[in-house]
PASEBA-1860 file (N, C-alpha, C; in nm, 3 decimals):
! residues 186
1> XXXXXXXX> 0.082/-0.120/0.000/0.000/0.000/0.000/0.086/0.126/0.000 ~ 0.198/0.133/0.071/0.238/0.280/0.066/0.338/0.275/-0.043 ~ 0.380/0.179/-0.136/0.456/0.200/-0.261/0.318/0.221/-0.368 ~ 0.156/0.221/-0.337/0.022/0.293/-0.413/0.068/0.393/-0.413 ~ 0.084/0.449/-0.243/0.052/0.581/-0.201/0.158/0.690/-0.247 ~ 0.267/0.600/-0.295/0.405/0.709/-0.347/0.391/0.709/-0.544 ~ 0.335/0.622/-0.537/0.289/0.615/-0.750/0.203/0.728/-0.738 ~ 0.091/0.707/-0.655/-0.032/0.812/-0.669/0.021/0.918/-0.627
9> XXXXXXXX> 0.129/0.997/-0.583/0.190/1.163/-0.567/0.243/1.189/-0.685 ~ 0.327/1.043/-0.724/0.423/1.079/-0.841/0.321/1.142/-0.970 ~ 0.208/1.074/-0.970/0.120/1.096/-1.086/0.076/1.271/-1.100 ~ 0.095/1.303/-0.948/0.087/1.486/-0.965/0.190/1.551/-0.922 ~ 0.276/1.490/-0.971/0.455/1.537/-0.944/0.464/1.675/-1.054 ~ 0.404/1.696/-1.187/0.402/1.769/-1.210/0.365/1.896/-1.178 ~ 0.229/1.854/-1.121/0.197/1.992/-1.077/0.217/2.033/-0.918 ~ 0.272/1.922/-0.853/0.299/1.956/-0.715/0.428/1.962/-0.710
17> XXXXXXXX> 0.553/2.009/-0.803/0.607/2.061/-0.777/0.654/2.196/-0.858 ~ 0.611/2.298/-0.772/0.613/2.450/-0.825/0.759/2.509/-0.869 ~ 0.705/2.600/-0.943/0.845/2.664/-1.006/0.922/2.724/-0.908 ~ 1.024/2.792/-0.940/1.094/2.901/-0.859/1.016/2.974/-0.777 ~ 0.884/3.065/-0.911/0.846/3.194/-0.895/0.733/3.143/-0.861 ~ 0.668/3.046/-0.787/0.541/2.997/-0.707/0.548/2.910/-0.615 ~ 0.600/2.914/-0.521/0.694/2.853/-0.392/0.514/2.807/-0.334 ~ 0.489/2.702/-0.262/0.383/2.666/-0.195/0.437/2.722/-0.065
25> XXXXXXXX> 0.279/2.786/0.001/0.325/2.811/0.173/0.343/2.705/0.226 ~ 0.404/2.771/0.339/0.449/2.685/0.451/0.402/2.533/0.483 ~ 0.251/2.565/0.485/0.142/2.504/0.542/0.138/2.348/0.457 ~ 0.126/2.426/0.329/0.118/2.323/0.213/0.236/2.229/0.236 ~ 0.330/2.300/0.214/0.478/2.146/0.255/0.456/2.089/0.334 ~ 0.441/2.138/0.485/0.383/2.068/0.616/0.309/1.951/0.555 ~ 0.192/1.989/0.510/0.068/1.914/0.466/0.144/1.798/0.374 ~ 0.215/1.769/0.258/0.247/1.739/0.164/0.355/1.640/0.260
33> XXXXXXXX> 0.393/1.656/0.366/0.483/1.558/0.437/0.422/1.417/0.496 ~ 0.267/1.441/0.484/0.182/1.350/0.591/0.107/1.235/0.447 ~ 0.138/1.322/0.327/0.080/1.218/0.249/0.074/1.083/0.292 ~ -0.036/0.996/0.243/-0.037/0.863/0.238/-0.143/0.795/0.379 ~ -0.135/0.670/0.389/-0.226/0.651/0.516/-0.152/0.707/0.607 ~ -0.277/0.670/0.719/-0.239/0.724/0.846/-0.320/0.620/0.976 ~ -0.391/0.607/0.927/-0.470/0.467/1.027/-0.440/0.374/1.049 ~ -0.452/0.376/1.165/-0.403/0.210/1.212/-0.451/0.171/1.314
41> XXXXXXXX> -0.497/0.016/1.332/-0.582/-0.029/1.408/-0.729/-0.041/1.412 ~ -0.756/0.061/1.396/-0.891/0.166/1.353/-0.920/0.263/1.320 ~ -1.053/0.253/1.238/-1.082/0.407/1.209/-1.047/0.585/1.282 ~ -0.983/0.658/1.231/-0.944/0.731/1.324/-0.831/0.774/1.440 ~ -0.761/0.620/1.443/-0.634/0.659/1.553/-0.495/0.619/1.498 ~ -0.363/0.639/1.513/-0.250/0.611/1.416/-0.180/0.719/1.502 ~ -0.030/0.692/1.508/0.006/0.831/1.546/-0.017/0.956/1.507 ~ 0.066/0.969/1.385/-0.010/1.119/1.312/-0.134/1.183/1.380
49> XXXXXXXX> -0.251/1.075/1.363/-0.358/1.142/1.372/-0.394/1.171/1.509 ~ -0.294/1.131/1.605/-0.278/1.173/1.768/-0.255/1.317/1.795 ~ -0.180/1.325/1.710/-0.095/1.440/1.639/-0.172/1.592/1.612 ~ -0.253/1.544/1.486/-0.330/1.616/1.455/-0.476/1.660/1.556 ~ -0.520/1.559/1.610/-0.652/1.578/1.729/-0.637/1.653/1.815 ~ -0.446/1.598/1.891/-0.394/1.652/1.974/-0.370/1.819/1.980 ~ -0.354/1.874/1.808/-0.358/2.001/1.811/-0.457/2.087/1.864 ~ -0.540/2.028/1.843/-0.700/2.134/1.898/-0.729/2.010/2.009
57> XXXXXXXX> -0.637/2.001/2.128/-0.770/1.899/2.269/-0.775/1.816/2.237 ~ -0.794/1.730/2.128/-0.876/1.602/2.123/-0.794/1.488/2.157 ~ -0.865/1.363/2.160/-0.803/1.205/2.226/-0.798/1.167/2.034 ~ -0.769/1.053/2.002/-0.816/0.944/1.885/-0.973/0.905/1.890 ~ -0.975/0.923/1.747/-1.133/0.835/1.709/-1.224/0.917/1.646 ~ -1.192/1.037/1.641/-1.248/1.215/1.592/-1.188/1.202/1.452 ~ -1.308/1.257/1.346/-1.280/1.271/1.210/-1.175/1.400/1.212 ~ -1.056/1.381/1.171/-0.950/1.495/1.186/-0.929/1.552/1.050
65> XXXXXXXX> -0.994/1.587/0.970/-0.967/1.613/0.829/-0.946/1.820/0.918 ~ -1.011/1.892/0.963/-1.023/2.009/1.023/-0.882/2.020/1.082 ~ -0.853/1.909/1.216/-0.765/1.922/1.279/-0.615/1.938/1.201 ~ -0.659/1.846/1.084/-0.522/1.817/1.017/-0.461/1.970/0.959 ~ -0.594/2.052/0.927/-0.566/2.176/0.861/-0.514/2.299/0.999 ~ -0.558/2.256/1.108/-0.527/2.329/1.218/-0.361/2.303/1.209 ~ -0.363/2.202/1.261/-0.180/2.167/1.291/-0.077/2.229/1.177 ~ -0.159/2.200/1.038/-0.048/2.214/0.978/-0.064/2.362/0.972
73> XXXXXXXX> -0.134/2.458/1.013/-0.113/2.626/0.996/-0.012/2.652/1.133 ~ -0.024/2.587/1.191/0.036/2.588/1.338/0.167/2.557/1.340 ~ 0.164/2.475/1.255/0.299/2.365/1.221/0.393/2.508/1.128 ~ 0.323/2.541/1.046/0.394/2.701/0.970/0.386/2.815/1.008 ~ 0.314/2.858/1.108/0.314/2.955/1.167/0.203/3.074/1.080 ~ 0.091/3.028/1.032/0.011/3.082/0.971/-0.072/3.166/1.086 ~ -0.139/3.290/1.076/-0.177/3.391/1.145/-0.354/3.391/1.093 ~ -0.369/3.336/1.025/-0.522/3.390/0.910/-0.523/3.230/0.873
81> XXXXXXXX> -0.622/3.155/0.881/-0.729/3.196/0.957/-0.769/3.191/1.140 ~ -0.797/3.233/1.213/-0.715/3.224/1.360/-0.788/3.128/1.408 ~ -0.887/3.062/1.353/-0.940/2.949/1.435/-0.836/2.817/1.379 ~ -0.842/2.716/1.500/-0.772/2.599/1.507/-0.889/2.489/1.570 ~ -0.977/2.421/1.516/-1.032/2.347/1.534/-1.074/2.243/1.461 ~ -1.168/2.103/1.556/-1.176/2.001/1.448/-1.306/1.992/1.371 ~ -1.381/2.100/1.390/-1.479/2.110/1.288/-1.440/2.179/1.153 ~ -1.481/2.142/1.011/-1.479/2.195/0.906/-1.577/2.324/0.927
89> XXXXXXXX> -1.668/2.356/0.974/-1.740/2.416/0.920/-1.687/2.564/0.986 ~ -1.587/2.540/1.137/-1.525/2.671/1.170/-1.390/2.766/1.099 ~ -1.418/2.648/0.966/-1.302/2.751/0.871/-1.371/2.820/0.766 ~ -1.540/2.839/0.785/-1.602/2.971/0.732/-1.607/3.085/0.839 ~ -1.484/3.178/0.756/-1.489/3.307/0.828/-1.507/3.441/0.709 ~ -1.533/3.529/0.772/-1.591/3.638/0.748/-1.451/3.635/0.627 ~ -1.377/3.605/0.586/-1.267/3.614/0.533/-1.243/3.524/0.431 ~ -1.382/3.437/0.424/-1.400/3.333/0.349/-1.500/3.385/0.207
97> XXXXXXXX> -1.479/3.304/0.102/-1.553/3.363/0.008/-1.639/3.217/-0.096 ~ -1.756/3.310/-0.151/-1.824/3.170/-0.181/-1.782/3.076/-0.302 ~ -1.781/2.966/-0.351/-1.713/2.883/-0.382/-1.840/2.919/-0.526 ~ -1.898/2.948/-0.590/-1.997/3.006/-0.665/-1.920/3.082/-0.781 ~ -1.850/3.207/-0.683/-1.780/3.305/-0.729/-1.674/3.223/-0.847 ~ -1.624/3.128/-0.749/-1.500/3.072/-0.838/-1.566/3.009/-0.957 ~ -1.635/2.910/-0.934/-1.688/2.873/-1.080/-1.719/2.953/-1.152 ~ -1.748/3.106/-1.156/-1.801/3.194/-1.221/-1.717/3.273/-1.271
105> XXXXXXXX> -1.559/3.210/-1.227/-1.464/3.288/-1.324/-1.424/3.412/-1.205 ~ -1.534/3.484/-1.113/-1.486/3.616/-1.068/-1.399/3.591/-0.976 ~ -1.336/3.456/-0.906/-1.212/3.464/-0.783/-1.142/3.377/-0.888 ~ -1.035/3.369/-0.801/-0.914/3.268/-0.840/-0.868/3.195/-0.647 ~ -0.852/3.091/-0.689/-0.842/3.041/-0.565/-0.653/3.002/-0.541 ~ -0.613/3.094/-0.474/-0.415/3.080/-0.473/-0.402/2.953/-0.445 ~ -0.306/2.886/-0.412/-0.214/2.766/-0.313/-0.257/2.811/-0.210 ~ -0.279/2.701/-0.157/-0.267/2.723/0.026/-0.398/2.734/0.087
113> XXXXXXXX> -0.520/2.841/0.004/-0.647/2.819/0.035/-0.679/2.682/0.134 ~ -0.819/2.726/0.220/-0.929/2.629/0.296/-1.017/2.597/0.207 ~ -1.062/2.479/0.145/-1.159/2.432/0.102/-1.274/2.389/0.238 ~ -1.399/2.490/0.249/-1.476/2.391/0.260/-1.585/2.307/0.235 ~ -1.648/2.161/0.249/-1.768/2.124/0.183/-1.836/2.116/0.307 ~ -1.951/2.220/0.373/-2.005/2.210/0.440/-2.176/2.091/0.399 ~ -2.223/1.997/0.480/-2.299/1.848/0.451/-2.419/1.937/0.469 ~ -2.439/2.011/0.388/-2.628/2.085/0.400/-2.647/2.162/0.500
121> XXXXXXXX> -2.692/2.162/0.573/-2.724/2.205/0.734/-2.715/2.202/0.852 ~ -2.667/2.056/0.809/-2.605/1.966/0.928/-2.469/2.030/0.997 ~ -2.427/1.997/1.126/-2.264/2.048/1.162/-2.187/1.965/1.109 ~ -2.166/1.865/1.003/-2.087/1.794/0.950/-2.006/1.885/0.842 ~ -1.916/1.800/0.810/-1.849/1.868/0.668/-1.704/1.789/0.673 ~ -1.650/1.854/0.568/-1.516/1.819/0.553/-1.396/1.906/0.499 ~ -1.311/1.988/0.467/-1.228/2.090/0.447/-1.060/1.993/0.408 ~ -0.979/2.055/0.338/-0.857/2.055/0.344/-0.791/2.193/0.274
129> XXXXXXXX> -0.672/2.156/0.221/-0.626/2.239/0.158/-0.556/2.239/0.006 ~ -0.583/2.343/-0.083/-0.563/2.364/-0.195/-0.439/2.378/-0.205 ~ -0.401/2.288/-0.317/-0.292/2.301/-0.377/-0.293/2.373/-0.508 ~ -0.370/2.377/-0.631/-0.389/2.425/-0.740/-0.522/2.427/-0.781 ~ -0.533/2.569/-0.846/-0.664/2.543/-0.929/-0.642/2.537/-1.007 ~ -0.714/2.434/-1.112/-0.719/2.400/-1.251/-0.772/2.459/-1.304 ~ -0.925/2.494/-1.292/-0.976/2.567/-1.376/-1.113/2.667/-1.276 ~ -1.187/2.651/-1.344/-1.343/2.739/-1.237/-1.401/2.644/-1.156
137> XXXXXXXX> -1.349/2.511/-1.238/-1.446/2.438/-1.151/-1.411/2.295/-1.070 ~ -1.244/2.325/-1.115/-1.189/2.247/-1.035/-1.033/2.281/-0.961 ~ -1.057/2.196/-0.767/-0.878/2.237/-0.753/-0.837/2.099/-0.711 ~ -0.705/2.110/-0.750/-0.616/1.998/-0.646/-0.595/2.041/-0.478 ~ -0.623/1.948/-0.393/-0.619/1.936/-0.288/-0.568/1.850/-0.175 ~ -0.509/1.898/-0.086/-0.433/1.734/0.023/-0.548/1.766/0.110 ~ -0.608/1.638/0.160/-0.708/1.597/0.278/-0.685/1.500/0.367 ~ -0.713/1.521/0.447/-0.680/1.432/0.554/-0.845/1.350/0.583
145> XXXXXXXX> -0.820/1.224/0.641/-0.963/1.152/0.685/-1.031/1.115/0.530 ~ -0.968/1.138/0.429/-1.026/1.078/0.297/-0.949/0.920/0.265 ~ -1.008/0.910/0.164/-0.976/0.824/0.092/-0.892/0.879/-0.056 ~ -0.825/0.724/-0.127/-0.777/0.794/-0.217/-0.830/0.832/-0.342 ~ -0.939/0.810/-0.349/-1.033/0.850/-0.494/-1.102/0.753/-0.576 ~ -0.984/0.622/-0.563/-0.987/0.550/-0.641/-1.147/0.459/-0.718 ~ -1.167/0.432/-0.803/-1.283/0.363/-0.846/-1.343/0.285/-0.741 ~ -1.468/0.279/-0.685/-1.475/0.188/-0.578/-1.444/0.177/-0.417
153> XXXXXXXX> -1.364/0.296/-0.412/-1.318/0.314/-0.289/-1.409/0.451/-0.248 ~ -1.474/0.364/-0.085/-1.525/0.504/-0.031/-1.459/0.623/0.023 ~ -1.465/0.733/-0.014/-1.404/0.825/0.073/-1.477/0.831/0.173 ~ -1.604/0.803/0.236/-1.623/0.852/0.396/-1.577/0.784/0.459 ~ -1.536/0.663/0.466/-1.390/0.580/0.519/-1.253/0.636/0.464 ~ -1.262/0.718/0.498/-1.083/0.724/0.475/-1.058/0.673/0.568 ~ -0.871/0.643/0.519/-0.794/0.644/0.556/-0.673/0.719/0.611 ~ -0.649/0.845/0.536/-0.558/0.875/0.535/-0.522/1.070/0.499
161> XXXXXXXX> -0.402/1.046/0.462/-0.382/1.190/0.381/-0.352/1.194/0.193 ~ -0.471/1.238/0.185/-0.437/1.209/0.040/-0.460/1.370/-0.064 ~ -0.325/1.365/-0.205/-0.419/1.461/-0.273/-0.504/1.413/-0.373 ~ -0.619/1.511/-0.378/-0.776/1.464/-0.457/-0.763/1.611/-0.529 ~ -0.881/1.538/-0.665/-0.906/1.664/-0.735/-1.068/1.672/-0.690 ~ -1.062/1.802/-0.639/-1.230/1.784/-0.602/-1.289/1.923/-0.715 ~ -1.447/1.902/-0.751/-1.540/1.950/-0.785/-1.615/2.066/-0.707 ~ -1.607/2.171/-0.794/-1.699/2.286/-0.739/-1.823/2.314/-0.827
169> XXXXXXXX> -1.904/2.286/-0.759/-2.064/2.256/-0.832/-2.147/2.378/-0.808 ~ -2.229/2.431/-0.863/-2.318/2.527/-0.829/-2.448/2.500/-0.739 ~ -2.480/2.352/-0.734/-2.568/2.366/-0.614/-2.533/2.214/-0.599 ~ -2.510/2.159/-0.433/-2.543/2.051/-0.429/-2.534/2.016/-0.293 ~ -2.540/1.904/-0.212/-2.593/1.903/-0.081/-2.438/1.911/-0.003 ~ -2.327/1.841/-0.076/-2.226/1.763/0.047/-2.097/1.824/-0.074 ~ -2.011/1.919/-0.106/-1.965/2.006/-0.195/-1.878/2.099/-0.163 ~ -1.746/2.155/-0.238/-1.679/2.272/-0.195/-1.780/2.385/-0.170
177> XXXXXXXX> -1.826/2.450/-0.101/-1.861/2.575/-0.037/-1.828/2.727/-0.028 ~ -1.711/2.693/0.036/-1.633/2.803/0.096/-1.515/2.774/0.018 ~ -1.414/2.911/0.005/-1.261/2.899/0.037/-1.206/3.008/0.104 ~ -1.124/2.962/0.185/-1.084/3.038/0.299/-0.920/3.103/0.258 ~ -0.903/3.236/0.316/-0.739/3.249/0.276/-0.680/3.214/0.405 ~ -0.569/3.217/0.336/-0.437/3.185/0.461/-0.329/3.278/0.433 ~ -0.306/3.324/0.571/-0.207/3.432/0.565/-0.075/3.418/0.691 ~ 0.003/3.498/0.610/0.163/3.486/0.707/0.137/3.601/0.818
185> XX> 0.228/3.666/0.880/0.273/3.767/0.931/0.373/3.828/0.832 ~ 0.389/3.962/0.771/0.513/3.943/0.663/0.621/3.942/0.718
END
């Protein structure tokens, strides 16, 4: 499995690794170090993901896809966005913009961005972070608590840390949403 998990980076070796003149933040390398599984034993606990829970309070057994994005701003010393928690849905901030816009051509979503897919109404969801946008209606992304994409394979069982190309749709229940910026101190 983890000689999958090193074919499946290589396959976006192109675009995950940036030129000179487009350096990924901090956050993103952090992030980009944890590729691959992370579970073990059970759903939810592995070191890493001790790791990551551990950043915001938590024990093992907590969906950490949130947490994972906490640690690693923490892990770089990111200032924006100032919440650190394991809910997705607390990385919509006033600083966040609607995921609408982007398909519509009027944002551009940088490196480093918060994706989030808030689950309808519910306090569920899921978030990671952007690595590239492709186009309006799609970015590359590393997530934590997913799966790897593959045909057949569920992502609400993840496993692990993986990058995915996810879909920005104009209406749908369980979906990118939000994107959030991330900022340094200069």
């Amino acid at each position: 499995m983890r000689l999958f998990s090193w074919l499946l980076l290589l396959s976006f070796l192109p675009v995950l690794l940036p030129s000179a003149k487009a350096q990924f933040p901090a956050h993103v390398d952090t992030a980009l170090t944890y590729f691959g599984p992370k579970e073990q034993v059970r759903e939810n606990y592995g070191l890493d993901i001790k790791k990551f829970l551990g950043s915001v309070g938590l024990g093992q057994g907590y969906p950490y896809c949130a947490a994972f994005n906490s640690y690693c701003l923490d892990a770089a010393g990111a200032v924006e966005p100032t919440v650190r928690s394991a809910s997705s849905r607390d990385f919509i901030t006033e600083q966040s913009i609607d995921a609408k816009k982007v398909l519509r051509g009027q944002k551009n979503v940088p490196r480093g961005w918060i994706h989030v897919m808030p689950k309808g109404e519910t306090p569920y969801g899921h978030t990671g972070i952007v690595i590239k946008q492709f186009n309006n209606a799609k970015v590359l992304a590393i997530d934590a608590n997913t799966g790897t994409g593959l045909e057949g394979e569920s992502e609400r069982e993840g496993q692990g840390v993986w990058v995915r190309i996810r879909q920005i749709y104009s209406s749908c229940y369980f979906c990118i949403k939000y994107f959030t910026p991330v900022k340094y101190e200069n």
